[in-house]
C-alpha positions as CSV (number, residue, x, y, z in Angstrom):
1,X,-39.1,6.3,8.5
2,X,-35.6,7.8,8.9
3,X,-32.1,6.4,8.9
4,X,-29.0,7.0,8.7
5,X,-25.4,5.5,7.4
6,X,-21.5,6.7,7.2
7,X,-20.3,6.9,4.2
8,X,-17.0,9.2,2.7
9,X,-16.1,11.0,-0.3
10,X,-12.8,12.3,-1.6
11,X,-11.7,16.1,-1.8
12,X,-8.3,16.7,-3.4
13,X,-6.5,14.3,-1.4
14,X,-8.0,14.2,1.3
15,X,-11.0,11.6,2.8
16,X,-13.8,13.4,4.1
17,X,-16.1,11.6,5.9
18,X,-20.3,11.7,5.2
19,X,-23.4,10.8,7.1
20,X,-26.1,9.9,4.6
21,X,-29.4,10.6,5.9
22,X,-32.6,9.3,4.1
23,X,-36.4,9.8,4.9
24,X,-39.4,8.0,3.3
25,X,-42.7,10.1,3.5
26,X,-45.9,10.3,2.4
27,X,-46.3,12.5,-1.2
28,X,-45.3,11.4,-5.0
29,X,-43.2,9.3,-5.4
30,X,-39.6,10.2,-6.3
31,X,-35.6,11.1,-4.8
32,X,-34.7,14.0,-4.1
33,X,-31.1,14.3,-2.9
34,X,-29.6,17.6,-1.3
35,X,-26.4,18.6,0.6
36,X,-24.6,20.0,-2.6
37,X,-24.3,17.1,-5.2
38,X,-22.8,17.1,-8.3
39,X,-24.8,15.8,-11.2
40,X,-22.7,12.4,-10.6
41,X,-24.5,12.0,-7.2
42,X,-27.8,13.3,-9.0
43,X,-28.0,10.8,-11.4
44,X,-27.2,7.8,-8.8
45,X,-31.2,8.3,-8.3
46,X,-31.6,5.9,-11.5
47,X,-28.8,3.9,-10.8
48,X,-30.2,3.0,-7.1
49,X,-33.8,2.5,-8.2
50,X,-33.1,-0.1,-10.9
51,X,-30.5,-1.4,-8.6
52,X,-32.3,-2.1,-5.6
53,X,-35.4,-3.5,-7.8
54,X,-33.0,-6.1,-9.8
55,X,-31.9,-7.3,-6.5
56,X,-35.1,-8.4,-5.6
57,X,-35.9,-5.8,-3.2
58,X,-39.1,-3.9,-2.9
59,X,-38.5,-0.4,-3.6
60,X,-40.8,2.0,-1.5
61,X,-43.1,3.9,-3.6
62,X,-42.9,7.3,-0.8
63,X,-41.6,10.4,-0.9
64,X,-37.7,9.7,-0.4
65,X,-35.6,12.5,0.7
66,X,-31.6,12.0,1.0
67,X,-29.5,14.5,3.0
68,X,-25.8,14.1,2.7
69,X,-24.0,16.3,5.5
70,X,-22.2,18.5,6.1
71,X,-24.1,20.3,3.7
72,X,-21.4,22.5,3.0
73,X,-19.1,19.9,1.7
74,X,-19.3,19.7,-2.2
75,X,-20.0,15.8,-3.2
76,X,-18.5,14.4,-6.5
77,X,-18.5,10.9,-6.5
78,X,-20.3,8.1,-7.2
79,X,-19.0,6.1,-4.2
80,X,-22.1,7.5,-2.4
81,X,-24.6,5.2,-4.5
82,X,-24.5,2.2,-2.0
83,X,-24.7,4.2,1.1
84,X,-27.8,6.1,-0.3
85,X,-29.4,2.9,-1.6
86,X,-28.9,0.9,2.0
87,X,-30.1,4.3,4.1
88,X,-33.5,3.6,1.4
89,X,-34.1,0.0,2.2
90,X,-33.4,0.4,6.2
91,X,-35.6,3.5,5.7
92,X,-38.2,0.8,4.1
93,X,-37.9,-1.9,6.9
94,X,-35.4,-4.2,5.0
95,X,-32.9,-3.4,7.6
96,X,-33.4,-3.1,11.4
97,X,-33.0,0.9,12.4
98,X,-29.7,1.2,13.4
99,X,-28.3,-1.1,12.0
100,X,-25.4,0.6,10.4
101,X,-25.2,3.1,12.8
102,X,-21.3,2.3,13.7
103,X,-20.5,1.2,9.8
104,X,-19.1,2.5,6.7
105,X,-20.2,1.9,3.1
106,X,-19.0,3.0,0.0
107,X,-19.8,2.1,-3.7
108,X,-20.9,2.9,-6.8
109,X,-24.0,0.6,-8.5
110,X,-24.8,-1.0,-11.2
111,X,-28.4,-1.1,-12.6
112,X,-28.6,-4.9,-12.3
113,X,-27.2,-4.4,-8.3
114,X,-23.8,-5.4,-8.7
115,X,-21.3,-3.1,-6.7
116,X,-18.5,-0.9,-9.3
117,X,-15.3,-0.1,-7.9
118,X,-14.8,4.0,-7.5
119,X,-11.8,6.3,-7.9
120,X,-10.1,7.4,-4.3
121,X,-11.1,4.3,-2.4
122,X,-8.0,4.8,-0.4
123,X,-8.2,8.1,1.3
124,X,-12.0,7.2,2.4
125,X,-10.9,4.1,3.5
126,X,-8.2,5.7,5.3
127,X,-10.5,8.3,6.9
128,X,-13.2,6.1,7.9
129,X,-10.8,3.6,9.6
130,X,-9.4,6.8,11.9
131,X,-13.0,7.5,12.6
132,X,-13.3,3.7,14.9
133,X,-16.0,2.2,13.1
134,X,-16.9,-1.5,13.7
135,X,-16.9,-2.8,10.2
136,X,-16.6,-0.9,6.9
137,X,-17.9,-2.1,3.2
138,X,-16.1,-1.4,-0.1
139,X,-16.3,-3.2,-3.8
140,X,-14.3,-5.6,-4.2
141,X,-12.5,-4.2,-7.1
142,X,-11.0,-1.8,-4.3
143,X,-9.7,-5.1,-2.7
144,X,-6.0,-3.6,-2.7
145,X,-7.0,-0.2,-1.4
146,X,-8.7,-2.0,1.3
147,X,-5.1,-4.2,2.0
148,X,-3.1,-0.5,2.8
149,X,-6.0,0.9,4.7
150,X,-6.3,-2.4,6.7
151,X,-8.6,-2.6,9.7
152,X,-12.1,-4.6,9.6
153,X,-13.1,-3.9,6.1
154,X,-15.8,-5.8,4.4
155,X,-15.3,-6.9,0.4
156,X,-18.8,-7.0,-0.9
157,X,-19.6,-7.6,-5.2
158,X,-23.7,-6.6,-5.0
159,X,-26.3,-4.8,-2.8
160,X,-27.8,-8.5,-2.1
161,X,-24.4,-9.3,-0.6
162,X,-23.8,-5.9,1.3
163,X,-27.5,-6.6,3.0
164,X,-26.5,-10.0,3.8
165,X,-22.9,-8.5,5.8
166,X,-24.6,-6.1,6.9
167,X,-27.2,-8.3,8.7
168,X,-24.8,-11.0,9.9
169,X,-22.2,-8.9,10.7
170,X,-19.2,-11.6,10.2
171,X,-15.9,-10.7,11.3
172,X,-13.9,-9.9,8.2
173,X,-11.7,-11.9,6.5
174,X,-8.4,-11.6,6.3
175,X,-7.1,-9.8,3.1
176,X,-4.2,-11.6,1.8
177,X,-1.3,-8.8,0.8
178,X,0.8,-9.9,-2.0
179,X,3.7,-8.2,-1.1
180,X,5.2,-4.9,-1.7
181,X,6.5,-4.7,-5.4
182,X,10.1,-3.4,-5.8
183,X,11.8,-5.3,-8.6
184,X,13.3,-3.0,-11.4
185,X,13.7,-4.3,-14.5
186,X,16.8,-6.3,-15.7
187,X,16.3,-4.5,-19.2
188,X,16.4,-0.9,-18.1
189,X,19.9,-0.7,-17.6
190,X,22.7,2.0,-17.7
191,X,25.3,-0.1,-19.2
192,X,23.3,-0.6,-22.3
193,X,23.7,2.8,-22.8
194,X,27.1,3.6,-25.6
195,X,29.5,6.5,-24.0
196,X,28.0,9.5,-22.1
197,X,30.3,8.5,-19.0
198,X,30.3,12.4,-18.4
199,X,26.2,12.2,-18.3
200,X,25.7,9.3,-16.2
201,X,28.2,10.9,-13.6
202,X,25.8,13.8,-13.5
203,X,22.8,11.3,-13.6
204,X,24.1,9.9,-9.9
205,X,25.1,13.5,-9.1
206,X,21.2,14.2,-9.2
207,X,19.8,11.1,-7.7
208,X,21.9,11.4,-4.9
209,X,20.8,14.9,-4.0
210,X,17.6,15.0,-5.9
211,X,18.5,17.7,-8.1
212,X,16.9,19.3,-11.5
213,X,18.6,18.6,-14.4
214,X,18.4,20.2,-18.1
215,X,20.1,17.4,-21.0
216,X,21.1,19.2,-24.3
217,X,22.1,17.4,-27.3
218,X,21.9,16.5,-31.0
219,X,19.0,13.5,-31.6
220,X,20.2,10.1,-30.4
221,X,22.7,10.8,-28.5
222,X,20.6,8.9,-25.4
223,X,18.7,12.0,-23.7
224,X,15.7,9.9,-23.2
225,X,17.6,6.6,-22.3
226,X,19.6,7.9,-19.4
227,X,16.2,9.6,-18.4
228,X,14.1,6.7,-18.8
229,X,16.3,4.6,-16.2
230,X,16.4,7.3,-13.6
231,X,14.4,5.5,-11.1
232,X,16.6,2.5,-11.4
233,X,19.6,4.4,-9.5
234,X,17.3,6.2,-6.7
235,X,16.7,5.4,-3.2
236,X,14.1,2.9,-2.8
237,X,10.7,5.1,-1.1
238,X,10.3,4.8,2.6
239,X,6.8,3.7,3.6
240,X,5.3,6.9,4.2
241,X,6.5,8.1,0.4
242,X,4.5,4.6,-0.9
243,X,1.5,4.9,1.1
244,X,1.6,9.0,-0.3
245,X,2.0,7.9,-4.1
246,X,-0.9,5.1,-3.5
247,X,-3.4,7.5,-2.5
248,X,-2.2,9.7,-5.6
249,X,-2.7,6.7,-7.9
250,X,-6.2,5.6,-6.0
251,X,-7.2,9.4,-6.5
252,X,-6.3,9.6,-10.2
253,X,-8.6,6.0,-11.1
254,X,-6.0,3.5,-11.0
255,X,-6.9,-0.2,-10.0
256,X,-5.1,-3.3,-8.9
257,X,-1.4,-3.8,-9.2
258,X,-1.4,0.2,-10.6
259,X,-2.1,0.5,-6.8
260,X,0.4,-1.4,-4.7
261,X,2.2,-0.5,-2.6
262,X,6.2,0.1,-4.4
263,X,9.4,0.9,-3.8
264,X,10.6,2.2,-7.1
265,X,10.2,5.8,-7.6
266,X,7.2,7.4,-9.9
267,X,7.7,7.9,-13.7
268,X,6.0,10.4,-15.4
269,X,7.1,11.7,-19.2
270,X,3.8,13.7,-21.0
271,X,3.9,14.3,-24.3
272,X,4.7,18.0,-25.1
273,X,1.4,18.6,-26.3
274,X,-0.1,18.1,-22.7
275,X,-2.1,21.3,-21.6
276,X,-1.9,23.3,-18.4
277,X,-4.3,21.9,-16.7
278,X,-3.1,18.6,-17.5
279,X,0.5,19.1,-15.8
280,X,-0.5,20.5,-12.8
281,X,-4.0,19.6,-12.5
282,X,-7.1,21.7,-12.4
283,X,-10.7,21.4,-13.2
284,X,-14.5,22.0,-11.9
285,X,-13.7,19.5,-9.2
286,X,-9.5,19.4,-9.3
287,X,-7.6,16.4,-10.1
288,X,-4.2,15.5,-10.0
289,X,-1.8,16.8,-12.7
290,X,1.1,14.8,-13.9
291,X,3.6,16.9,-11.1
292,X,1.3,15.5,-8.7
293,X,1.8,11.6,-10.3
294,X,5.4,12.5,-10.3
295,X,5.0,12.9,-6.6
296,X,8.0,11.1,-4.5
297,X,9.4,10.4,-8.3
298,X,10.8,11.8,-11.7
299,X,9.0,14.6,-13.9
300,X,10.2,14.2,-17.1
301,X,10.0,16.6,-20.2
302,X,11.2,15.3,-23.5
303,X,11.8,17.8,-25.7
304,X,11.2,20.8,-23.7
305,X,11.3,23.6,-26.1
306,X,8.1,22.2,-27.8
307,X,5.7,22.8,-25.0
308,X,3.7,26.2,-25.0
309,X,6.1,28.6,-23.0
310,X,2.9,29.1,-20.9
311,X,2.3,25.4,-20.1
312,X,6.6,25.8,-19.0
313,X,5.8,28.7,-16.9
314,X,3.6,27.0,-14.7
315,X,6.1,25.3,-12.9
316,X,8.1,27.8,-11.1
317,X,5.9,27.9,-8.0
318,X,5.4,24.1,-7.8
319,X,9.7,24.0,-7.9
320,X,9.7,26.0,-5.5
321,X,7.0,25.5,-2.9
322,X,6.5,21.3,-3.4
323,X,2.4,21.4,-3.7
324,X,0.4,23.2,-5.9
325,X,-3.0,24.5,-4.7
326,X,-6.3,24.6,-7.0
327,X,-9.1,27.0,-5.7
328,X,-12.7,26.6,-7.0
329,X,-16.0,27.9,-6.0
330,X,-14.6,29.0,-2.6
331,X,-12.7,25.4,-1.4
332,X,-9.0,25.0,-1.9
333,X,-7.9,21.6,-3.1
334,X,-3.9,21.0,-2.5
335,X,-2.2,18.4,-3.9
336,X,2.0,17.2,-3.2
337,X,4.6,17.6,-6.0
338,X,7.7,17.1,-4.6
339,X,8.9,15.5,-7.6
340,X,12.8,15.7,-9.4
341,X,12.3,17.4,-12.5
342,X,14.6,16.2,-15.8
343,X,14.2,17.7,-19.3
344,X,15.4,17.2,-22.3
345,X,16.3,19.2,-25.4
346,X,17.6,19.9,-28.9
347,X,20.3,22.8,-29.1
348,X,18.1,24.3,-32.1
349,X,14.6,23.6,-33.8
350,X,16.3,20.8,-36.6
351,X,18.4,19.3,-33.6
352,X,22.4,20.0,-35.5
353,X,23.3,23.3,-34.5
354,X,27.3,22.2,-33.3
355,X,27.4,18.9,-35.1
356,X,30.4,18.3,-36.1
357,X,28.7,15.9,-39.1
358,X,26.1,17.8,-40.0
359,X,24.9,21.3,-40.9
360,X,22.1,23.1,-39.2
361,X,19.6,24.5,-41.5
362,X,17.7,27.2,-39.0
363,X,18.1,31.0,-39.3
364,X,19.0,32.6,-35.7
365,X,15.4,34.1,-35.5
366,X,14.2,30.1,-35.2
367,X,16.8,29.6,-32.7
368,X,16.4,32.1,-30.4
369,X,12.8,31.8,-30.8
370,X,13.2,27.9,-29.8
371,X,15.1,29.0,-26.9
372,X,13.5,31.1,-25.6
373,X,10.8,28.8,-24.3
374,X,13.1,28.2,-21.1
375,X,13.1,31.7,-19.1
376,X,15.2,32.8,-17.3
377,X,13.3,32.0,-13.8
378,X,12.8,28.6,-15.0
379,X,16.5,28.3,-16.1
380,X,17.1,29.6,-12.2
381,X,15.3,26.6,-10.9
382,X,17.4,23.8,-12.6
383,X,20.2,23.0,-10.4
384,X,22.2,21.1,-13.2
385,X,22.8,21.6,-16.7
386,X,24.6,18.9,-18.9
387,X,25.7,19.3,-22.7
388,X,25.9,15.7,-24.4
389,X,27.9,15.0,-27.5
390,X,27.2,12.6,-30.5
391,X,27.8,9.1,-29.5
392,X,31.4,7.8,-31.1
393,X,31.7,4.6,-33.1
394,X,34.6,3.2,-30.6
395,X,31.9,3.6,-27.7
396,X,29.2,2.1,-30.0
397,X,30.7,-1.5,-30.3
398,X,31.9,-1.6,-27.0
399,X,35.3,0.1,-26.6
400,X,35.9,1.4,-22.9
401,X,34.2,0.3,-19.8
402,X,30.6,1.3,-19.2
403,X,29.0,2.5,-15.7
404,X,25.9,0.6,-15.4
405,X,22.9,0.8,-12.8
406,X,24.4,-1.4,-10.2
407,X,27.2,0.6,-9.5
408,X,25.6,3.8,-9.9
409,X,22.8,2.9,-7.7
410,X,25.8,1.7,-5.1
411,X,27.2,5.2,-5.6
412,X,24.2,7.0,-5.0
413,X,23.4,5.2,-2.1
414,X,27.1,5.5,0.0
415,X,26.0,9.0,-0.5
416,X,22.9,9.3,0.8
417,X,24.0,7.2,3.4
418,X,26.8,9.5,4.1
419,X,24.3,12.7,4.1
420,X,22.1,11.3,6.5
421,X,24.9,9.8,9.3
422,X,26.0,13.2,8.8
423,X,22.7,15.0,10.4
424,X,20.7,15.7,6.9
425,X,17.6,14.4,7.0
426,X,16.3,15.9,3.8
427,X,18.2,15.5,0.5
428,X,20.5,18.0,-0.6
429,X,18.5,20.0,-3.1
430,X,15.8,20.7,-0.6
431,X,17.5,22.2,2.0
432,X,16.1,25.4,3.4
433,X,18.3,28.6,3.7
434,X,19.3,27.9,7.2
435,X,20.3,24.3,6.9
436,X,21.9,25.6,3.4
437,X,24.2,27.5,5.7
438,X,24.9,24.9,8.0
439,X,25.8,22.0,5.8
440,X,27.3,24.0,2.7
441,X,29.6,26.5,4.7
442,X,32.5,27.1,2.7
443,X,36.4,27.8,3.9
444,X,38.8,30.5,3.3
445,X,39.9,29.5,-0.3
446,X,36.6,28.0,-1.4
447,X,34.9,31.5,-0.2
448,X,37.3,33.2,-2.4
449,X,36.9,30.8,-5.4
450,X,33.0,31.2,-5.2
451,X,33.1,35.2,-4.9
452,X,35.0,35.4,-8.0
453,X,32.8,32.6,-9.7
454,X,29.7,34.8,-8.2
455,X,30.5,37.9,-10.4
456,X,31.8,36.0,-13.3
457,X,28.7,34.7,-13.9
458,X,26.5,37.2,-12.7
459,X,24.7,34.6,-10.7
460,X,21.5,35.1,-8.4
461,X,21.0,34.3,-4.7
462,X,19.2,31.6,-5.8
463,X,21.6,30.3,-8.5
464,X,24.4,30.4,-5.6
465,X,22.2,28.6,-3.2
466,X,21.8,25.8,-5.7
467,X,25.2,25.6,-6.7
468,X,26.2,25.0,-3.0
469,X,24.0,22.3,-2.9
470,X,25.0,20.5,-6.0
471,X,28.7,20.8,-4.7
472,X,27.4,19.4,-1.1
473,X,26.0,16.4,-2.8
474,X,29.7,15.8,-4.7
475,X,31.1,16.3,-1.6
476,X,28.6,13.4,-0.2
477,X,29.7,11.1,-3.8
478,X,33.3,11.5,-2.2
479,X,32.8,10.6,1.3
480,X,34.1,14.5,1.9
481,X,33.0,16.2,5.3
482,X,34.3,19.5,4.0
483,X,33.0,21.1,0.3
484,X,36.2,21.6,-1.7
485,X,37.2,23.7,-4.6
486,X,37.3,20.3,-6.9
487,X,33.4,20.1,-5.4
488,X,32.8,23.7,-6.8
489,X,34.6,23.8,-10.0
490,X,32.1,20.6,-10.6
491,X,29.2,22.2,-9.4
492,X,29.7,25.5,-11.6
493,X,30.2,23.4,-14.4
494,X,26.7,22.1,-14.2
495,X,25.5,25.4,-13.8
496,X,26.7,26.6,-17.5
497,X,23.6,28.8,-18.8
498,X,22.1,27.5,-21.6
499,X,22.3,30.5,-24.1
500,X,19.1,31.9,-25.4
């Protein structure tokens, strides 16, 4: 007898939806599964016999043949366990034919039937609700996946209880939604940070216009504090940039309150030992790298001059271009990283060199060696570059007013405010060429100032373009229509190469 089911699976980022055909035959007994499956969908066949049989379901002793179309689409997941196992038992009269004919399924099993939750719910989800279904069935461990997608999805825990829906067909219940989490915490504040007033006025200078930033200073003096709190100061996400970070997080395994729905920005900080692959993604079937978690958010790499200068190199394109595209066995898998990239790093391997306490112990070989890790092109891509100093004792217990996240978050957001009643949609640092030219245009004096800044520092047309932006968004912290020479002077002063 023949049947058939929808079902999904997940390819990049995207949901792709499945039919899951299944025939029962006369000949030995046995499952044969075909439409390209991975050996995750060929090993289900174990899964689905014990589970069906510990549910206390007869399991047909036949020939069983399971197409999953299109059979050009490659299938790596082990959401298609539950689908193949219901198309089995409607196939062997458990189920009325046709049953699920206008329904979705999607699960992985357990041997003793109980239904596991799977990695890019969401997307599926997503995809199966756009193709009008009547009802669709997920695990219940997807439960917030199935709150975003909304629509009439089923929560089932075991095959017995999938059967049971899928034979009554109740309307589904309402799935409570807890809310959209967006509280950043009290602790992670700016003020707690001693001094740096210069580097937390360049911290709002890149939240405000979403701008790279390169930190350079001796050990301690906060590099990885004022990184850390980031977040705190930028623009809550709009609700397409949280629904795009919680398919991310569905994609990459997360679960629960990992998943929901949020208005503070991503945080992402690999250790410098982290591989290629592991940074922008990659692999027989491509998943997301840590650019791609960073998505919407903050890339951040402590202690940049330790990573392998190839590992480093691998970023230019995704700076540039905003997605980074995997290509394997003839598909091409594209994933989003529009992500603000901050780094961190020590002027020389021991961390001293400039210290006015103490002396640096490495030979200019090391140094230059240690530098050179950030190339040029990479250099060219980092819109700001900050030098800090050692922290002083006057700052340390207390002396001077400190700038904490309140009022730079206020700050940042009178100027994004200000950019977009003034036409700009996007922020500052992505700007294409021809808005570039509409919103940074320069007059008389500042065209002057910039040419002779242009050969001083032998810049690049990219380095200029950049450095017009950075001034546009200091323009934007001042309420200032026009970009001024003040805005410039500023601007260049971020731009200061680090020496190699």
């Amino acid at each position: 007898m023949y049947s058939r089911i929808n079902s999904a699976v997940c390819s990049g980022m995207e949901g792709r939806t499945v039919l899951v055909e299944t025939d029962i035959s006369r000949g030995l007994p046995g499952i044969s599964i075909v439409g390209l499956p991975s050996a995750t969908v060929m090993e289900s066949r174990e899964r689905i016999k014990s589970a069906v049989i510990n549910s206390g379901f007869d399991f047909p002793r036949g020939r069983i043949t399971v197409n999953l179309t299109p059979a050009g689409l490659r299938k790596n997941n082990s959401c298609l366990d539950l689908p193949t196992a219901i198309g089995i038992l409607m196939s062997s009269g458990e189920l009325r034919s046709g049953t699920c004919d206008r329904w979705g399924v999607i699960g992985e099993l357990a041997l003793d039937g109980s239904i596991l939750g799977i990695d890019g719910a969401l997307p599926m989800l997503i995809r199966m609700k756009e193709e009008g279904l009547e009802g669709i069935i997920a695990p219940v461990e997807n439960r917030q996946e199935a709150v975003m997608a909304g629509g009439n999805i089923h929560l089932a825990s075991s095959l017995k209880e999938c059967i049971d829906i899928l034979r009554e067909k109740p309307a589904a219940a309402a799935l409570d939604d807890d809310g959209i989490a967006g509280v950043y915490a009290e602790a992670e504040d700016y003020g707690d940070i001693a001094g740096q007033e210069h580097a937390k006025r360049a911290m709002v200078i890149a939240a405000s216009g979403r701008h790279g930033l390169l930190m350079v200073g001796t050990p301690g003096c906060g590099k990885t504090m004022l990184a850390g709190r980031l977040p705190g100061i930028m623009p809550d996400m709009n609700e397409k940039e949280m629904l795009e970070t919680a398919i991310i997080r569905s994609v990459s395994g997360c679960r629960g309150d990992e998943i929901k729905l949020c208005r503070i920005r991503p945080f992402r900080s690999p250790h410098h030992s982290i591989g290629r692959a592991g940074l922008i993604g990659g692999g027989s079937y491509p998943v997301p790298g840590e650019i791609t978690m960073a998505h919407n958010g903050v890339l951040f790499l402590d202690e940049i001059c330790e990573f392998d200068a190839k590992t480093i190199e691998s970023l230019r394109i995704p700076l540039e271009e905003k997605v980074i595209t995997h290509f394997r066995k003839g598909e091409a898998y594209t994933f989003p990283c529009n992500f603000q990239i901050v780094m961190a790093a020590n002027p020389c391997p021991c961390g001293y060199l400039g210290d006015r306490d103490r002396e640096c112990r490495c030979t200019q070989a090391e140094i230059d060696r240690y530098r050179r890790k950030l190339s040029g092109p990479i250099m060219d891509r980092i819109d700001m570059n900050i030098a800090m100093d050692k922290v002083r004792y006057a700052d340390l217990i207390g002396g001077g007013s400190r700038m904490d996240t309140h009022e730079m978050r206020r700050r940042v957001e009178n100027a994004v405010r200000f950019a977009r009643e003034s036409g700009r949609m996007n922020y500052n640092s992505e700007l294409t060429s021809k808005e570039t030219a509409q919103w940074c245009s320069l007059a008389g004096k500042e065209k002057l100032f910039m040419n002779r800044a242009y050969d001083k520092f032998s810049m690049s047309p990219r380095a200029y373009a950049r450095t017009l932006k950075v001034a546009r968004t200091i323009a934007d912290l001042d309420s200032s229509i026009s970009i001024k020479t003040d805005h410039l002077a500023e601007a260049l002063n971020y731009r200061i190469e680090y020496e190699r």
